[in-house]
C-alpha positions as CSV (number, residue, x, y, z in Angstrom):
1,X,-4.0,32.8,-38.3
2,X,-1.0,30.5,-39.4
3,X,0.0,30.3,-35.2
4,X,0.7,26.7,-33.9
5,X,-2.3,25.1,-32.1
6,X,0.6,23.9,-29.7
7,X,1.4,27.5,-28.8
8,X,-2.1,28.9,-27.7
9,X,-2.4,29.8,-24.1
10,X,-5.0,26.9,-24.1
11,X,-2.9,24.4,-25.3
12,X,-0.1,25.4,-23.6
13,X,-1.8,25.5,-20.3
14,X,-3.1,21.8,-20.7
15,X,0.3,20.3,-22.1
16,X,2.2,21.9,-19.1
17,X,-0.6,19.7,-16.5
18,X,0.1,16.6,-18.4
19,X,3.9,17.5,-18.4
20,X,3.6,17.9,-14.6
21,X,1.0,14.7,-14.3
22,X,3.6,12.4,-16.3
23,X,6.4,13.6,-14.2
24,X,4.0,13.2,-10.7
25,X,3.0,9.6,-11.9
26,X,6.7,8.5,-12.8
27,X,8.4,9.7,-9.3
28,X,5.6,8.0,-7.7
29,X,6.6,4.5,-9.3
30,X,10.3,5.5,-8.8
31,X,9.9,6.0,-5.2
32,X,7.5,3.1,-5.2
33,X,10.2,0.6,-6.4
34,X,12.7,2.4,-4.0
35,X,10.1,1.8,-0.8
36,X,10.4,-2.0,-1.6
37,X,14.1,-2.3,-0.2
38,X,13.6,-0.8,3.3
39,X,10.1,-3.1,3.5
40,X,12.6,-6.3,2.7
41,X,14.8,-4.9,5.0
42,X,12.7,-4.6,7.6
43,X,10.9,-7.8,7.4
44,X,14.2,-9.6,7.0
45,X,15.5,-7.8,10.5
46,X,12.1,-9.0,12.0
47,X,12.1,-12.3,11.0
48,X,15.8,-13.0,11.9
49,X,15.1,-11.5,15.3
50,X,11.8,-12.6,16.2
51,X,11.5,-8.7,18.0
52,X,7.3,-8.3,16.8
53,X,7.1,-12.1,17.8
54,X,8.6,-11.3,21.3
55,X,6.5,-8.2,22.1
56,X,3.4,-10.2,22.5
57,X,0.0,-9.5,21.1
58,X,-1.3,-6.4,22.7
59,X,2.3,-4.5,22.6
60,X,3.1,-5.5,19.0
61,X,-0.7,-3.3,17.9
62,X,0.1,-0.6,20.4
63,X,3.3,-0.2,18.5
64,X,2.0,-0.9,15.1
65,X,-0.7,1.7,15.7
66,X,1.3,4.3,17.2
67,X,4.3,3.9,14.6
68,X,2.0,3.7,11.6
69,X,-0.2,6.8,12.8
70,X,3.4,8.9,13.8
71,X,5.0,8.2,10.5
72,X,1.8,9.0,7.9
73,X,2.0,12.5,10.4
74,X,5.7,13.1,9.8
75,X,5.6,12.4,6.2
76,X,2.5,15.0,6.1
77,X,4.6,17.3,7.4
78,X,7.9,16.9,5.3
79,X,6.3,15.5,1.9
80,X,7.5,19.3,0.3
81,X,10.8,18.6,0.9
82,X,13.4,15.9,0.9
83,X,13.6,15.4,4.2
84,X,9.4,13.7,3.4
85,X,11.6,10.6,1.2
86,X,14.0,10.0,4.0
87,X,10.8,9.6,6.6
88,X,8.6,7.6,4.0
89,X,11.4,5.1,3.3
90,X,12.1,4.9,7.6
91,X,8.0,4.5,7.4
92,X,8.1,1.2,5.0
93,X,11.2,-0.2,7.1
94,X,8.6,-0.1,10.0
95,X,5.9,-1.6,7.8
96,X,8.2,-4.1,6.6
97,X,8.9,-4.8,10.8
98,X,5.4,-5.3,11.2
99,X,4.5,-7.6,8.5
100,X,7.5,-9.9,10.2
101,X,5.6,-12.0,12.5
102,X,3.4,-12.8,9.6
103,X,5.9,-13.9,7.5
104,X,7.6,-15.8,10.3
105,X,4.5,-17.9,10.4
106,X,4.0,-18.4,6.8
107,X,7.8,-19.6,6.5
108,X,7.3,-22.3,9.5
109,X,5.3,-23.9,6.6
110,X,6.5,-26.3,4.5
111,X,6.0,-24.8,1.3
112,X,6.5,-20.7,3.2
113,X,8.7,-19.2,0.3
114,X,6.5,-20.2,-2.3
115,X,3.5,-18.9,-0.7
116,X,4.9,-15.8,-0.2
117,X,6.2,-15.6,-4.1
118,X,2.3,-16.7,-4.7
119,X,1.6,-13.3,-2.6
120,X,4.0,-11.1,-4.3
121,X,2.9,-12.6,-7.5
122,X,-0.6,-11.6,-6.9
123,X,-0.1,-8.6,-5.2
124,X,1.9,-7.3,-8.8
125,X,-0.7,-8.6,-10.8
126,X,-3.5,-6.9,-9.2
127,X,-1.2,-3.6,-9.2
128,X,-1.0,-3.8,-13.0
129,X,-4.5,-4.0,-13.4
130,X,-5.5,-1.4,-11.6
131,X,-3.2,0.7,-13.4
132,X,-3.8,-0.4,-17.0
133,X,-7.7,0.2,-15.3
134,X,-6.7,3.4,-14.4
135,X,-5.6,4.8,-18.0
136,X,-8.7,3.4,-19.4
137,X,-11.5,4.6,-17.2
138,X,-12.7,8.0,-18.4
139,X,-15.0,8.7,-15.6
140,X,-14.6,10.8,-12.3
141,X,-14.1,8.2,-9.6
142,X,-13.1,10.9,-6.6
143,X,-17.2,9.8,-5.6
144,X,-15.3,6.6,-4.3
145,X,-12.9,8.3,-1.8
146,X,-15.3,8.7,1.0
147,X,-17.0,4.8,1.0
148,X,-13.7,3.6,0.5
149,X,-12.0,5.6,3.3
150,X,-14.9,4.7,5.8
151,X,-14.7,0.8,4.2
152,X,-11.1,0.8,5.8
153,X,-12.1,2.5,9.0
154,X,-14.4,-0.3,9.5
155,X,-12.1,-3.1,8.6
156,X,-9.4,-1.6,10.7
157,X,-11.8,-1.6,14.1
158,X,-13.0,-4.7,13.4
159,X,-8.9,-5.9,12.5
160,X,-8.2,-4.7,16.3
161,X,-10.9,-6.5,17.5
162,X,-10.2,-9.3,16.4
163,X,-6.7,-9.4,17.5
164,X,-8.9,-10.2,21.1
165,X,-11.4,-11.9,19.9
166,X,-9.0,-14.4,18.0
167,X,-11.8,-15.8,15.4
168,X,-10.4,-17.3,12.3
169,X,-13.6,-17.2,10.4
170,X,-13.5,-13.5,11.5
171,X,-10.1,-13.1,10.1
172,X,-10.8,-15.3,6.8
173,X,-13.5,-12.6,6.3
174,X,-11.9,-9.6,6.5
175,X,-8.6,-11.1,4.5
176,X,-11.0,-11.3,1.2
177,X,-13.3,-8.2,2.2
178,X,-9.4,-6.2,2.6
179,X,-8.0,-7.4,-1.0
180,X,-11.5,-5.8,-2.5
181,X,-11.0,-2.6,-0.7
182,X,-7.9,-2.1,-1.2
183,X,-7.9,-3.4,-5.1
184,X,-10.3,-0.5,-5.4
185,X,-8.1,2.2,-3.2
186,X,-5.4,1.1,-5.9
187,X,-7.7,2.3,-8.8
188,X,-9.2,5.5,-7.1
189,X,-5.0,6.1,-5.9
190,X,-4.0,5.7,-9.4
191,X,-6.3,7.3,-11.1
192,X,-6.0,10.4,-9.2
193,X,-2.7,10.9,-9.5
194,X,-3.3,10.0,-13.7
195,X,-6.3,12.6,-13.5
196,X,-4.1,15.4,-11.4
197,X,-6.3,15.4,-8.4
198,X,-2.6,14.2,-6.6
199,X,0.5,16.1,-7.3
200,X,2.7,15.5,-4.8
201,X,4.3,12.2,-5.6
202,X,5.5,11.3,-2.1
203,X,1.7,11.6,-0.5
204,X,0.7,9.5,-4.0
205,X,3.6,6.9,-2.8
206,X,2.5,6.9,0.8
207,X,-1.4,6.4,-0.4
208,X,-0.5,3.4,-3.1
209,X,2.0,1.8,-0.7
210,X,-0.5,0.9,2.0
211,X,-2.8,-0.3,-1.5
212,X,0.1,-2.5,-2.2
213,X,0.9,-3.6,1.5
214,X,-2.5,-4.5,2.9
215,X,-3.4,-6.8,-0.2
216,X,-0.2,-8.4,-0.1
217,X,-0.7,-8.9,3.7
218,X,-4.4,-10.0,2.8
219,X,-3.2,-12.3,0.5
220,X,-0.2,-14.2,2.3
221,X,-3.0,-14.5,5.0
222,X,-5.1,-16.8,2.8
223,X,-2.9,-18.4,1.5
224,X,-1.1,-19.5,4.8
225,X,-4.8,-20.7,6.1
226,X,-5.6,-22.8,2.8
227,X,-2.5,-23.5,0.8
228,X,0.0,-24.1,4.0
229,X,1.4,-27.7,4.2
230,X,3.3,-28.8,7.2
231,X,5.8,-31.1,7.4
């Protein structure tokens, strides 16, 4: 009658899945922090190059979508082993490749590297929101994974048409409607990784990355459009 509460089986059983969610949840932010130095890398071998700019158009999406697609497969494949950090970092190289021509336009403004810090700025705060969200939320939000994931199937199709149809009320739209969606991916991402409904940290990196990428992307979009002064 005198035995530790701590060393029933039920107790023991649900301090071991918070050990293990703890230690999911921290090598997620580790590799998280890590994924930001190939992504600088990448866009700072873009923009010195100019390689996304030269492509053209059509090329630079056939790439982006075949790269992107062949890389979230590969790290599938190898997120049990060690081999699945090596790929995710080469994966968020390419991202930061892609996000080049972007960036090259933003920084033909007058006022380019503070936008950009306005971006990253806002892209942070938004991520630390949705994670001080996440530990206070309660409820079961796994409901949201299915209108979420066909909210970015939509707003990917309509992202590739408009690379054609070239509208930049079009583009304006989808901008705010992607820092929503994504804002929200963040929480659901977060919170199932806090809740145990994720436990390997490299698919919970992969899954909070592209959170973190497209409202950055979003972001620097706007800002460009309404805060850009030229010279």
């Amino acid at each position: 009658m005198n035995q530790s509460l701590h060393t029933l089986p039920g107790h023991a059983g649900s301090g071991a899945l918070a050990a293990q969610r703890n230690r999911v949840l921290r090598n997620t932010y580790w590799l998280l922090a890590l994924s930001m130095v190939p992504t600088v890398l990448g866009a700072w071998v873009g923009v010195t190059t100019g390689v996304m700019t030269s492509l053209g158009t059509g090329l630079s999406l056939a790439v982006f979508l075949g790269g992107a697609f062949g890389f979230m497969f590969a790290i599938e494949k190898t997120k049990d082993s060690a081999t699945g950090v090596a790929v995710l970092l080469g994966f968020t190289f390419f991202m930061g490749l892609m996000l080049s021509r972007l960036l090259a336009a933003v920084l033909g403004l007058s006022n380019g590297s503070s936008l950009i810090m306005m971006a990253f700025g806002g892209t942070a705060g938004v991520f630390l929101a949705m994670a001080s969200l996440a530990t206070v939320i309660k409820r079961d939000l796994s409901g949201m994974g299915k209108f979420l994931f066909v909210g970015a199937i939509v707003l990917l199709v309509a992202g590739i048409l408009n690379v054609f149809v070239q509208s930049s009320a079009l583009m304006l739209t989808l901008s705010g409607i992607a820092i929503g969606l994504f804002s929200a991916f963040m929480l659901y991402d977060l919170k199932r990784v806090m809740d145990g409904g994720e436990t390997n940290y490299i698919s919970a990196t992969l899954a909070i990355y592209l959170d973190l990428y497209n409202v950055f992307q979003s972001l620097l979009a706007l800002l460009g459009i309404f805060g850009g002064e030229r010279d």
